[in-house]
VOBA-1610 file (N, C-alpha, C; in pm, whole numbers, padded with zeros to 5 digits, always signed):
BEGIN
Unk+19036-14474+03466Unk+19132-14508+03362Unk+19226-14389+03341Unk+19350-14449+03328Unk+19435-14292+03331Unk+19567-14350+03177Unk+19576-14266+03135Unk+19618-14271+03020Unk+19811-14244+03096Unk+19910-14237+03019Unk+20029-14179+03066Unk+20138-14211+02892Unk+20204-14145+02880Unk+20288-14144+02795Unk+20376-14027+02782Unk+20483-14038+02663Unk+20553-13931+02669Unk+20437-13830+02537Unk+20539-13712+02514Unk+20432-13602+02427Unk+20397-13623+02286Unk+20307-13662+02237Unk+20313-13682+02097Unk+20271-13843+02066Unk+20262-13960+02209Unk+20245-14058+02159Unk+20097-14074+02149Unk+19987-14033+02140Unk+19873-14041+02081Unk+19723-14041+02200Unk+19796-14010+02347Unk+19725-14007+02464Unk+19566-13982+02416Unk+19585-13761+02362Unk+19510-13779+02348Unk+19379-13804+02254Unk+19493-13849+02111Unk+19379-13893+01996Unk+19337-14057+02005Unk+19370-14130+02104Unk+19268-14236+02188Unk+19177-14172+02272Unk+19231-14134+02368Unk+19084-14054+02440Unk+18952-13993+02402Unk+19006-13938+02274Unk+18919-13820+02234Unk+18874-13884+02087Unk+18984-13917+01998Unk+18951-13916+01893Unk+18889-14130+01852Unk+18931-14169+01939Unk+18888-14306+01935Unk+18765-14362+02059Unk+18814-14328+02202Unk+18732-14410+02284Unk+18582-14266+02307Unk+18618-14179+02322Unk+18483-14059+02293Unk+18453-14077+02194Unk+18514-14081+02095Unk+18415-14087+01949Unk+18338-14216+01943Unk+18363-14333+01974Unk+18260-14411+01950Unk+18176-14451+02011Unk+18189-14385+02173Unk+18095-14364+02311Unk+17982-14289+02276Unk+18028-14136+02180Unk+17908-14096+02137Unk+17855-14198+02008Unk+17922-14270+01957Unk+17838-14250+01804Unk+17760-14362+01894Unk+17803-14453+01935Unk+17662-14577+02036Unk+17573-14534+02036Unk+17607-14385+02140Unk+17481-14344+02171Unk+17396-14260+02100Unk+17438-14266+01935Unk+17336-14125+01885Unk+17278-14247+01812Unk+17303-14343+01790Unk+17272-14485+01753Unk+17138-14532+01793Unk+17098-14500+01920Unk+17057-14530+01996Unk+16877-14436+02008Unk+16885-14303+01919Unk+16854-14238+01886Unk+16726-14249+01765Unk+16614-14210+01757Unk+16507-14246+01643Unk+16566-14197+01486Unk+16536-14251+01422Unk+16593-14216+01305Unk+16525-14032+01254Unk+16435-14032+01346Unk+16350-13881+01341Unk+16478-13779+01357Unk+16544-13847+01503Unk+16609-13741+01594Unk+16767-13734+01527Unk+16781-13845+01437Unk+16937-13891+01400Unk+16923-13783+01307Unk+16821-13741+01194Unk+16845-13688+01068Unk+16839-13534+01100Unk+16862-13471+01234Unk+16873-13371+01296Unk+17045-13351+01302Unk+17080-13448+01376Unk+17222-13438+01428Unk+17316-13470+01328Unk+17295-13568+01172Unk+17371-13606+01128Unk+17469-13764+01135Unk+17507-13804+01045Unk+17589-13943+01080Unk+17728-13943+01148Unk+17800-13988+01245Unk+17901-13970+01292Unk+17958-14076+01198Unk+18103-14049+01200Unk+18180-14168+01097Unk+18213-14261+01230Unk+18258-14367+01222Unk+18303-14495+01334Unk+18430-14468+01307Unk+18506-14474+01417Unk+18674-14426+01426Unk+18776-14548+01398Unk+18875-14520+01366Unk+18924-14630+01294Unk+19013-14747+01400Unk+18900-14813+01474Unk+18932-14941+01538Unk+18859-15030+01486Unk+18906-15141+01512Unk+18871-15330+01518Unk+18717-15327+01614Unk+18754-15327+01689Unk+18633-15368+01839Unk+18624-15310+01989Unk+18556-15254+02046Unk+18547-15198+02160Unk+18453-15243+02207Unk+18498-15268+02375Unk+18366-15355+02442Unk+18360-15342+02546Unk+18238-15342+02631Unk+18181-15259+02768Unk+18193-15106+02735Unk+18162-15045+02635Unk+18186-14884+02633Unk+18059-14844+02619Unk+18051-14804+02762Unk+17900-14670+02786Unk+17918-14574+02718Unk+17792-14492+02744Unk+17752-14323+02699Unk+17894-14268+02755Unk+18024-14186+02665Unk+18078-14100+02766Unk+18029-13935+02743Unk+18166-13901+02794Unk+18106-13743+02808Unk+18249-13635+02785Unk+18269-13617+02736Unk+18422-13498+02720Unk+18430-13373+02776Unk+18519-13339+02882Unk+18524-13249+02967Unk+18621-13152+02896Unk+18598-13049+02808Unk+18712-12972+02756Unk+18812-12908+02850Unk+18977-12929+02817Unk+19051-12881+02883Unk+19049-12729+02865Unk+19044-12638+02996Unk+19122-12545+02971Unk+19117-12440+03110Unk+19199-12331+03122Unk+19196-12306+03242Unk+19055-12190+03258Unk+19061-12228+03417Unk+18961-12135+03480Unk+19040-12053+03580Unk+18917-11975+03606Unk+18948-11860+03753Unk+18940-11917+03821Unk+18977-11911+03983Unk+18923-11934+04092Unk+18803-11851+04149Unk+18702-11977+04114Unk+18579-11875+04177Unk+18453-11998+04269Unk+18448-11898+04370Unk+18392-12032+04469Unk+18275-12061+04460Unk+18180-11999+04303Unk+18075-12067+04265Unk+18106-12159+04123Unk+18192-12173+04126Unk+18254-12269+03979Unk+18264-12399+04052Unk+18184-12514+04042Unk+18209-12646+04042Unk+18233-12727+03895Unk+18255-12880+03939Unk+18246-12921+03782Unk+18108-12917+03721Unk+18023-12911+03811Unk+17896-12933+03635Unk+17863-12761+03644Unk+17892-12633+03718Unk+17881-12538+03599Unk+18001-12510+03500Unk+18095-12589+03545Unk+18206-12586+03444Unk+18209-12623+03320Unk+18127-12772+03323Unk+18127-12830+03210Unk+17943-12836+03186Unk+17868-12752+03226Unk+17771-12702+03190Unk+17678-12815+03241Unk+17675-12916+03259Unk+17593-13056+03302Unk+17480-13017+03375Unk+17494-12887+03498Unk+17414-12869+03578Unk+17284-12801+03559Unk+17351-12688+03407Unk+17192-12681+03307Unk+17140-12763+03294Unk+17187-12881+03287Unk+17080-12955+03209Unk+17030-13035+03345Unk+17079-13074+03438Unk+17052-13104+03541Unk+16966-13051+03621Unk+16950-12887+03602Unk+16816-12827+03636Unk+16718-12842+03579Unk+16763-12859+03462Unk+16644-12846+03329Unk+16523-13012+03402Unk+16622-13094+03412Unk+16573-13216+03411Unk+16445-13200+03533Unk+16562-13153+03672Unk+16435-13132+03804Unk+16332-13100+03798Unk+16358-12939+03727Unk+16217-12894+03672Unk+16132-12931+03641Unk+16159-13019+03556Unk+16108-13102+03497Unk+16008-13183+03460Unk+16099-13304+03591Unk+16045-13441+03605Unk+16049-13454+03749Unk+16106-13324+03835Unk+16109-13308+03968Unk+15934-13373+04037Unk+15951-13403+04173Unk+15802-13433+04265Unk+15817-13341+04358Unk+15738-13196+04404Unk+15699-13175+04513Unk+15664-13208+04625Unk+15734-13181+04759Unk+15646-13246+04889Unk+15636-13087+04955Unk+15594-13108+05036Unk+15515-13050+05146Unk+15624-13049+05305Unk+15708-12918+05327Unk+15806-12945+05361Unk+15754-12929+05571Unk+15572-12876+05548Unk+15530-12892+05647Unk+15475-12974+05714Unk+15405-13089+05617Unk+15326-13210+05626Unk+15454-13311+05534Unk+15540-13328+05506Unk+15598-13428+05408Unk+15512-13493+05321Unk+15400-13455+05315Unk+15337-13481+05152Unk+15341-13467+05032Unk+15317-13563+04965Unk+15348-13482+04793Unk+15254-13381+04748Unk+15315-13306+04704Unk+15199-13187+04650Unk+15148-13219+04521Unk+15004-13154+04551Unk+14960-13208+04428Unk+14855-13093+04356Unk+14835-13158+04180Unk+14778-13044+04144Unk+14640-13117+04114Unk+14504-13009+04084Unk+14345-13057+04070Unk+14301-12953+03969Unk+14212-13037+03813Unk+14165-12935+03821Unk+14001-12911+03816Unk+13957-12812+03763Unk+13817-12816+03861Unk+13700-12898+03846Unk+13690-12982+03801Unk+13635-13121+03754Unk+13676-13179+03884Unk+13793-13215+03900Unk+13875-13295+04003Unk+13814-13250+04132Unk+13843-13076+04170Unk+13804-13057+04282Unk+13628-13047+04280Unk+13535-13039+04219Unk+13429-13043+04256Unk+13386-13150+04237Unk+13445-13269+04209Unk+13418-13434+04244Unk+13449-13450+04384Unk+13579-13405+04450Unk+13626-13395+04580Unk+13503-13390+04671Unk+13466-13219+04615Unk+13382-13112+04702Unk+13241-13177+04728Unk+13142-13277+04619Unk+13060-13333+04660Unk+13069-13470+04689Unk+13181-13539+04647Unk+13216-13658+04742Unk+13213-13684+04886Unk+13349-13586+04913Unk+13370-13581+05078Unk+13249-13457+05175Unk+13196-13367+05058Unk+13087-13273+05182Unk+12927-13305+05162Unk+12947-13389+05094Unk+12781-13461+05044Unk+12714-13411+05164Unk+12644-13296+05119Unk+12483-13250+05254Unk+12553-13182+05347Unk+12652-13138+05324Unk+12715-13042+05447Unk+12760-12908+05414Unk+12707-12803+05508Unk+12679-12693+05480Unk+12818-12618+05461Unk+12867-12525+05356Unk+12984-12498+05332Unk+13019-12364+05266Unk+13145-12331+05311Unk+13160-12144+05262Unk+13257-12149+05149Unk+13206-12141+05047Unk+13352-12133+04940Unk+13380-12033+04931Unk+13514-11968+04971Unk+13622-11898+04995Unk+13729-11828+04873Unk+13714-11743+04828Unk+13890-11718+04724Unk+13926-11644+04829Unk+14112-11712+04857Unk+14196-11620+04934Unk+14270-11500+04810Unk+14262-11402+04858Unk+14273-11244+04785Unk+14414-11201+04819Unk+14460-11185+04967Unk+14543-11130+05073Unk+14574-11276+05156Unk+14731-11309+05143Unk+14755-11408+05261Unk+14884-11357+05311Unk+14897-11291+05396Unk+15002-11283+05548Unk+15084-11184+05504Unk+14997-11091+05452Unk+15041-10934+05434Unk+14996-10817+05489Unk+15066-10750+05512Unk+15029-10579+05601Unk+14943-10504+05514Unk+14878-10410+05542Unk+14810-10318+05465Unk+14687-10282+05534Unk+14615-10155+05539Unk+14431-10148+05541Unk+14351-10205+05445Unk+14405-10202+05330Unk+14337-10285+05217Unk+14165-10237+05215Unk+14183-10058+05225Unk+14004-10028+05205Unk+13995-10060+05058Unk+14140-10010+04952Unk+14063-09969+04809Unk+14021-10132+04778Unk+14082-10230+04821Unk+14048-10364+04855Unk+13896-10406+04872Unk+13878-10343+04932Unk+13721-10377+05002Unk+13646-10303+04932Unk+13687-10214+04903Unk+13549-10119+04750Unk+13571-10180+04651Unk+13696-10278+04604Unk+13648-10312+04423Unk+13602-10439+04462Unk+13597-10533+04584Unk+13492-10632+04645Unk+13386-10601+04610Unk+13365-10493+04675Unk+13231-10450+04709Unk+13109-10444+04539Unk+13205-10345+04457Unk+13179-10350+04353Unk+13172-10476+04271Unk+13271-10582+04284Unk+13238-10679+04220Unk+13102-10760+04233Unk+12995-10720+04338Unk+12907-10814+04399Unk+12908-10862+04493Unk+13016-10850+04559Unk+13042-10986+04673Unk+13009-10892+04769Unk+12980-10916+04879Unk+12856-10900+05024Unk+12974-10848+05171Unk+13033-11018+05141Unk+13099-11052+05305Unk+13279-11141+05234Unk+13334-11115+05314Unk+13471-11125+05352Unk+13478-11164+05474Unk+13628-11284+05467Unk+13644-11355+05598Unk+13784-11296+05626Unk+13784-11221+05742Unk+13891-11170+05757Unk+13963-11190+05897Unk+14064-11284+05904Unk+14174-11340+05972Unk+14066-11421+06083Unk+13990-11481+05967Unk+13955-11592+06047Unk+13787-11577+06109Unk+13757-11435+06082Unk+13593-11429+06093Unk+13505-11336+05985Unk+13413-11403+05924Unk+13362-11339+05863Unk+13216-11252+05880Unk+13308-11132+05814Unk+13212-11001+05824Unk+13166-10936+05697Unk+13085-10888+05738Unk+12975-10780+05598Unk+13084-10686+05544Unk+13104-10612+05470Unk+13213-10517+05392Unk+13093-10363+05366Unk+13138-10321+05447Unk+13104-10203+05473Unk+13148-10064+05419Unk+13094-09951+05425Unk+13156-09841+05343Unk+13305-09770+05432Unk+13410-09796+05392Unk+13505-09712+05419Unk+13564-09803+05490Unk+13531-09944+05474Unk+13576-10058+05561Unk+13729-10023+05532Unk+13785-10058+05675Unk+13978-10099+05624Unk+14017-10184+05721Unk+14132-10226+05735Unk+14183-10338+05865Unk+14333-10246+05920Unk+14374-10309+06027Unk+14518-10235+06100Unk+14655-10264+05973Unk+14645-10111+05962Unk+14787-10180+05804Unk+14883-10189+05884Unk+14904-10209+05984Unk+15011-10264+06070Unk+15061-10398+06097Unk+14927-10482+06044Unk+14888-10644+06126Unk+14927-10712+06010Unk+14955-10830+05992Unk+14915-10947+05930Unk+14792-10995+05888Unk+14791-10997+05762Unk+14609-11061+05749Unk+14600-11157+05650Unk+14536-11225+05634Unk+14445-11280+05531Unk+14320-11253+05517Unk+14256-11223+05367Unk+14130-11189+05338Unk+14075-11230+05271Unk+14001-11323+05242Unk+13915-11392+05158Unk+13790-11361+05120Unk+13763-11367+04992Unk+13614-11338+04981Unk+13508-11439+04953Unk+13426-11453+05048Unk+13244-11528+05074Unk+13210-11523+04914Unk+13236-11629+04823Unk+13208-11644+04716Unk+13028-11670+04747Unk+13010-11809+04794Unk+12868-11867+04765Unk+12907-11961+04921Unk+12785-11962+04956Unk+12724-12036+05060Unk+12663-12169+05013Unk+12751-12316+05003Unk+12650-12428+04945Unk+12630-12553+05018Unk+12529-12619+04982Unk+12521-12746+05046Unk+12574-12860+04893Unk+12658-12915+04906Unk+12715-13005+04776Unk+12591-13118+04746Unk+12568-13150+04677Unk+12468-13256+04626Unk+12467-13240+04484Unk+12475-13406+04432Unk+12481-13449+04276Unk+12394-13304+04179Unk+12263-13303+04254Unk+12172-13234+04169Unk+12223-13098+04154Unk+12290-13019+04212Unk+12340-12870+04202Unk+12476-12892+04156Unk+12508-12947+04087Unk+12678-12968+04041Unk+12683-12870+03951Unk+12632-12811+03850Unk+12632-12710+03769Unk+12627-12608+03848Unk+12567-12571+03910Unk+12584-12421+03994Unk+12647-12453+04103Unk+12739-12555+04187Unk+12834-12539+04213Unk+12949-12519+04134Unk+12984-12589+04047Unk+13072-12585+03963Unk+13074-12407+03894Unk+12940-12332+03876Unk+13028-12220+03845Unk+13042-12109+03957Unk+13047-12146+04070Unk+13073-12069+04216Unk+13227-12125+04220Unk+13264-12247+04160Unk+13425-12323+04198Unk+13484-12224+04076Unk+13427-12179+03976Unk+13495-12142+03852Unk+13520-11988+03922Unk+13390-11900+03961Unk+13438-11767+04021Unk+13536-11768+04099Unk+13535-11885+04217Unk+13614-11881+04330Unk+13788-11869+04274Unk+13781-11977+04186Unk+13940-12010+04101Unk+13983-11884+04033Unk+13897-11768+03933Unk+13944-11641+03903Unk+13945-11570+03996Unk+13843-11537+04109Unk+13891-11457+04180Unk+14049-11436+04271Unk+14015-11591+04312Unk+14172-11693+04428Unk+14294-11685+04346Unk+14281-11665+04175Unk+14403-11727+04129Unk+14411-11823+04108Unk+14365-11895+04120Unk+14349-12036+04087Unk+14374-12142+04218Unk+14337-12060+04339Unk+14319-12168+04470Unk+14171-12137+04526Unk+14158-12189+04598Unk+14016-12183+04668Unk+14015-12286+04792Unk+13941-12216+04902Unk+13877-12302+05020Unk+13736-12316+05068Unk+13725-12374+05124Unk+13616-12494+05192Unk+13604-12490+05298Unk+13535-12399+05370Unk+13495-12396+05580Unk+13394-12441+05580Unk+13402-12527+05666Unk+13332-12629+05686Unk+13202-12493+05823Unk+13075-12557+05882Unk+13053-12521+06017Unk+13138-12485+06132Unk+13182-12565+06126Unk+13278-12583+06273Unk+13435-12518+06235Unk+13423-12457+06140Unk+13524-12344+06107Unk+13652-12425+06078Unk+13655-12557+05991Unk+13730-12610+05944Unk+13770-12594+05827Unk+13889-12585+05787Unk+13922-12493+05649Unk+14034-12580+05599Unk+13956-12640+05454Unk+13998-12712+05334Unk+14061-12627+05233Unk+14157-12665+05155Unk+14214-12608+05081Unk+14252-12702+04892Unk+14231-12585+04830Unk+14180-12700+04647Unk+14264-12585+04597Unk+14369-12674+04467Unk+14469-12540+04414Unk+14423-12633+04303Unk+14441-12528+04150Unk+14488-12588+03996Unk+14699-12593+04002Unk+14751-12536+04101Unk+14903-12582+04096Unk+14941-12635+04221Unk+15039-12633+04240Unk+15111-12753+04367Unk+15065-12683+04475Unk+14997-12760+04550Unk+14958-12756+04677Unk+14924-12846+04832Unk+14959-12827+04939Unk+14986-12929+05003Unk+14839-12882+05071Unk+14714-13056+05039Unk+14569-13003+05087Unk+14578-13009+05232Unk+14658-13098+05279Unk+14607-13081+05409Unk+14646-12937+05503Unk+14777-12854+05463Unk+14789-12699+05493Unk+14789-12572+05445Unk+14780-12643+05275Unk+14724-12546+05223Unk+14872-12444+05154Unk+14961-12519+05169Unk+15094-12495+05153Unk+15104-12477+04985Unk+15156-12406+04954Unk+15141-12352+04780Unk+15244-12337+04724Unk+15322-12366+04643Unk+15449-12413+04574Unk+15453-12357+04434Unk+15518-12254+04346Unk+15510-12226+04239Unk+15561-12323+04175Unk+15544-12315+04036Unk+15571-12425+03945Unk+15742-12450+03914Unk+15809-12568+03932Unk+15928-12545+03919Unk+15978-12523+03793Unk+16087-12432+03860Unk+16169-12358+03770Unk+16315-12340+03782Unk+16411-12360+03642Unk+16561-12459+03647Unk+16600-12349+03750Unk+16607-12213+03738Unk+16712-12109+03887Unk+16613-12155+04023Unk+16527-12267+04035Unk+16497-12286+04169Unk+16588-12377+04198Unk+16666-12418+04147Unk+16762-12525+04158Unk+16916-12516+04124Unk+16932-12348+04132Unk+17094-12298+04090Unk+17107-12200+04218Unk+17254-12252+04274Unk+17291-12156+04397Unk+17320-12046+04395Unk+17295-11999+04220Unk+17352-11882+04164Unk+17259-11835+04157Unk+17157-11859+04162Unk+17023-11777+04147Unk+16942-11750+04304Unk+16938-11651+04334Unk+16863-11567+04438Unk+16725-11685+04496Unk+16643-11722+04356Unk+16529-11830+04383Unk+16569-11962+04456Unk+16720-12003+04438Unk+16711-12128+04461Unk+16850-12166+04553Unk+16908-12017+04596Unk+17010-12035+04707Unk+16988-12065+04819Unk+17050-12049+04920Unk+16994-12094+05039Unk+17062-11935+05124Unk+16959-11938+05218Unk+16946-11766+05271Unk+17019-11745+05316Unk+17123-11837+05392Unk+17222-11836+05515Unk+17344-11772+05443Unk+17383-11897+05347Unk+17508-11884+05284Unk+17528-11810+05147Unk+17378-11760+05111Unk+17388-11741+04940Unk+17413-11824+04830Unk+17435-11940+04881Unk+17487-12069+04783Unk+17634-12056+04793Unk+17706-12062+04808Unk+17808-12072+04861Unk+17892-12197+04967Unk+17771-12238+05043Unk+17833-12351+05110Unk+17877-12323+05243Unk+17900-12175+05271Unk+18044-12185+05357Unk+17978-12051+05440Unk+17965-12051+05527Unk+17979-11905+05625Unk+18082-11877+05749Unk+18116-11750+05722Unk+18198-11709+05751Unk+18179-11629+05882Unk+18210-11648+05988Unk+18212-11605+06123Unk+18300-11562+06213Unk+18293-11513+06290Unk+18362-11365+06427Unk+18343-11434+06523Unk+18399-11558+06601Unk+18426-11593+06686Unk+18430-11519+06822Unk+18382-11528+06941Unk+18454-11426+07051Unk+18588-11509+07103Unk+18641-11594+07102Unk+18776-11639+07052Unk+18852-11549+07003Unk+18828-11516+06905Unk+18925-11463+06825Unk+18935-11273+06798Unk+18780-11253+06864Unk+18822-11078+06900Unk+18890-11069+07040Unk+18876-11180+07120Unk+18926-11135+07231Unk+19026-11332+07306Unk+19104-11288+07210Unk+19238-11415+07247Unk+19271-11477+07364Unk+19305-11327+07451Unk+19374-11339+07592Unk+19295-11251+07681Unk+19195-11322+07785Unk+19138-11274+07862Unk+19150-11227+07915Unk+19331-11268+07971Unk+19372-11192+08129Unk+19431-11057+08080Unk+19429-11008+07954Unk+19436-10866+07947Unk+19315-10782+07921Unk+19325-10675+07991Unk+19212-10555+08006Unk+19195-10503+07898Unk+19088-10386+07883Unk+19095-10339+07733Unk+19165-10220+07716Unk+19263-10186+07816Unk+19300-10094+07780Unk+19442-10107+07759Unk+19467-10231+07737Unk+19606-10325+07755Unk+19584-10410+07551Unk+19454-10413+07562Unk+19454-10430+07397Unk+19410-10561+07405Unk+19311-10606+07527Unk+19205-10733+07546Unk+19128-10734+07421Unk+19072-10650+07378Unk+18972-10661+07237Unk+19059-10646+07137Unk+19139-10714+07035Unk+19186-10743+06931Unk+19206-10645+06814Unk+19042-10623+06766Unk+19053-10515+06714Unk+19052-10398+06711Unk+19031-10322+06831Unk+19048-10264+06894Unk+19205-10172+06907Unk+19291-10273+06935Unk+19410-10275+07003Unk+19373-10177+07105Unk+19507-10131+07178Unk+19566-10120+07276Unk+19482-09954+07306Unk+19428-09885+07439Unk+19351-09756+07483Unk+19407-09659+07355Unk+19317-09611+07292Unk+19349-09464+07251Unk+19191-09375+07271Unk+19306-09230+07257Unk+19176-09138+07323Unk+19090-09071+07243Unk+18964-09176+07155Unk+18904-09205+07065Unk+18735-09207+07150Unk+18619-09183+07036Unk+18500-09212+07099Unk+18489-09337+07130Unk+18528-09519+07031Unk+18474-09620+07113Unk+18506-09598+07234Unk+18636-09591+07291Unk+18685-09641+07434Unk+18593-09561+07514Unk+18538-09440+07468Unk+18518-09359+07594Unk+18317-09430+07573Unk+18317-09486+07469Unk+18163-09593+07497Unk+18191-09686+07577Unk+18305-09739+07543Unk+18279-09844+07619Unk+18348-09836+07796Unk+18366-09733+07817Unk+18407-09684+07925Unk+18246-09656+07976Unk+18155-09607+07907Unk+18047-09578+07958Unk+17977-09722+08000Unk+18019-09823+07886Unk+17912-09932+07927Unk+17937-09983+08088Unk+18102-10011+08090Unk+18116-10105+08205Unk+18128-10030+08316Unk+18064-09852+08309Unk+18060-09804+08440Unk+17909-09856+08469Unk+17822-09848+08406Unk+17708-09894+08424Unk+17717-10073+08544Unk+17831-10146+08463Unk+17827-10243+08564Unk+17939-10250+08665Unk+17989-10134+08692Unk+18103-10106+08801Unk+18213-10178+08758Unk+18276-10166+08655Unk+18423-10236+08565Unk+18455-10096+08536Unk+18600-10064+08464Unk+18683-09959+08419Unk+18729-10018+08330Unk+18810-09971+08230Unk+18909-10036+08094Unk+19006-10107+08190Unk+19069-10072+08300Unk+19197-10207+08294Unk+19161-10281+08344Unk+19023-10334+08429Unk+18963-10491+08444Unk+19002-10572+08359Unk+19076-10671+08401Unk+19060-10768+08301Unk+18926-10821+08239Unk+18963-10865+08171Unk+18801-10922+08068Unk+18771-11038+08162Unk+18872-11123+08189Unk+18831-11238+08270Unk+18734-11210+08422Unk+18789-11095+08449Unk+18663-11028+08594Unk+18566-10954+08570Unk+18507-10920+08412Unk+18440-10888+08387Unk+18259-10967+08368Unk+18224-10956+08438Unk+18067-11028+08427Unk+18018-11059+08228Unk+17962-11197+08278Unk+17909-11189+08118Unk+17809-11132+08077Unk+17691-11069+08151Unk+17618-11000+08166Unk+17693-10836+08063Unk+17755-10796+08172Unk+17862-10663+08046Unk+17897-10689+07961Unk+17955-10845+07925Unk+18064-10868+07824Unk+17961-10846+07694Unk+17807-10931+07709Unk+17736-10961+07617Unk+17653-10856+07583Unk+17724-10721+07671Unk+17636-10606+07623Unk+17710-10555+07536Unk+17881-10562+07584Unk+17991-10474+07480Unk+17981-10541+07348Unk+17988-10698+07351Unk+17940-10760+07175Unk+17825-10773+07105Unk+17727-10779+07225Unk+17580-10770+07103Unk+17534-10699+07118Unk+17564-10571+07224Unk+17392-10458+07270Unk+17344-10503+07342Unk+17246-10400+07397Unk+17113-10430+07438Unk+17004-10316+07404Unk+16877-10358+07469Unk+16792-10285+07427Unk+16791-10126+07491Unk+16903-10148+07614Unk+16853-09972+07625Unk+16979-09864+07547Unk+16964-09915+07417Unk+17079-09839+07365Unk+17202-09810+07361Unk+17271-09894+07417Unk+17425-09917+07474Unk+17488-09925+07332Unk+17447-09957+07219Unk+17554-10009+07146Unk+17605-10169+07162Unk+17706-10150+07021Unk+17790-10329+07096Unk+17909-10305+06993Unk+17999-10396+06982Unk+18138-10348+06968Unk+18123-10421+06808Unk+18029-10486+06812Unk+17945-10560+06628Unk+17877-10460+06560Unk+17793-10381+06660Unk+17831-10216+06549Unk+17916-10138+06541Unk+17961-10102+06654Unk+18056-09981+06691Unk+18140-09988+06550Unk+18219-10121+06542Unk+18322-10130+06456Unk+18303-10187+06325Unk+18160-10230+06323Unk+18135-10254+06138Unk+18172-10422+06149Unk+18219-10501+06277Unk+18212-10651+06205Unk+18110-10714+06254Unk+18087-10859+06184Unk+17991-10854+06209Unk+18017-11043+06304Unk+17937-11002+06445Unk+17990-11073+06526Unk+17837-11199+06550Unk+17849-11312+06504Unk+17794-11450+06579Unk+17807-11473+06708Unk+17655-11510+06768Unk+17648-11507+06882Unk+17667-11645+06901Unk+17795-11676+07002Unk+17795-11870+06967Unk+17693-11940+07061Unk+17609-11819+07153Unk+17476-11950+07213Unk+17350-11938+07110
//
């Protein structure tokens, strides 16, 4: 609907002061008389009858910056509340299994635990350390001290020993050998408080190895059981491009990345580089790059006035990306930063 007139004929005290005003009052109408005596009575604007008029919404005029994280709903603020909502009333899946994630709590999982392992012999597990570097000895002494015996570490479990540590170089996970049980109705109380240690120790997750070194996974927050996949609780900046939590890594939220073509550092092939083939570059001066890159393409028997076009791609892809025996590349040399287009 688009309004048009000359200045002063009443554009916008219909818009605003007649067809918005009674869009909201509908809808505060609509409202418990709990929630009305919060907000107050709106007066009804001075028309006859209005009909088919939804919930609207009033977009205040006025100017902005140009800024390429300003859309309309952080403009007109909608998208707070639009996070607010996800958060919310949002559903988790499981972006490794496409499952919904789900939460248990320990009632739930030790109904699970003697349902599905009824008479089967089992290691309940708190993960401590998952897919972090470290030796993690002072780790293994306040274990040690807590009571606990044995630790399963990246997948086998061993006794915890004095001065124990692991490669702080590696990747690990470390779990600690809560209780050794067989599930059955009659021990539900003393399973149940081996599930309660396991949950303070874990944080509130815990696993289940089976014999055959099969490994179940039970969270009190979002978790995907069949990998064990773990999801913090949502939160509205997991859902703002402005926020670090909920951008996306590539672009920053932004939308748009920006790239160095080899197109466009190097236009015209059939000139050499000492003719001003590399762009930014321009044309030989008697500077350290040239005399690098004089070094690279003696290595593959080229000089600066080869054209680029008789130059092997083998060299070319050493002068733009490097290689490993230290050559450099023309994406450091010069500070831009160059996309590799295979």
């Amino acid at each position: 609907m688009v309004f048009t007139g000359i200045s002063g004929s009443g554009k916008s005290s219909l818009a605003f002061d007649t067809i918005y005003a009674e869009g909201q009052r509908r809808y505060m109408e609509s409202f418990s008389a709990y929630a009305r005596s919060f907000i107050g009575n709106l007066e009804r604007p001075d028309v006859d009858k209005i009909n088919g008029l939804s919930p609207v919404i009033s977009i205040e005029q006025k100017t902005t910056s140009r800024n390429p994280r300003s859309t309309v709903g952080t403009v007109t603020e909608i998208y707070d509340f639009m996070r607010l909502l996800y958060a919310r009333a949002g559903e988790a899946y499981s972006y490794l299994s496409g499952d919904k994630m789900i939460r248990q709590s320990e009632d739930q999982i030790l109904d699970a635990i003697i349902n599905n392992f009824n008479g089967k012999k089992l290691t309940l597990l708190a993960p401590v350390v998952k897919g972090r570097k470290g030796h993690y000895r002072e780790l293994f002494v306040q274990i040690r001290k807590q009571g606990f015996s044995k630790v399963r570490v990246d997948g086998d479990v061993v006794d915890i020993t004095a001065k124990m540590q692991v490669d702080r170089f590696k990747i690990h996970d470390i779990e600690i050998v809560i209780d050794r049980i067989v599930p059955n109705e009659k021990d539900r109380h003393r399973i149940g408080q081996s599930i309660a240690m396991a949950m303070k120790e874990g944080k509130g997750v815990i696993m289940i190895m089976e014999e055959n070194q099969k490994v179940h996974h039970f969270s009190k927050f979002l978790m995907d059981p069949k990998t064990g996949l773990s999801y913090d609780e949502p939160a509205p900046n997991n859902f703002s491009f402005n926020s670090p939590y909920g951008a996306c890594p590539s672009c920053t939220g932004l939308g748009v990345i920006e790239e160095i073509t080899e197109d466009s550092i190097i236009p015209d092939k059939k000139l050499s580089i000492s003719r001003g083939g590399i762009l930014p570059l321009g044309e030989y001066r008697d500077i350290w790059i040239f005399k690098k890159i004089e070094a690279i393409l003696k290595r593959y028997k080229f000089t600066l006035t080869t054209p680029l076009k008789d130059i092997s791609r083998d060299a070319l892809k050493v002068l733009l990306y490097g290689d490993d025996a230290g050559g450099g590349s023309l994406g450091k040399i010069s500070g831009h930063r160059v996309e590799h287009p295979l």
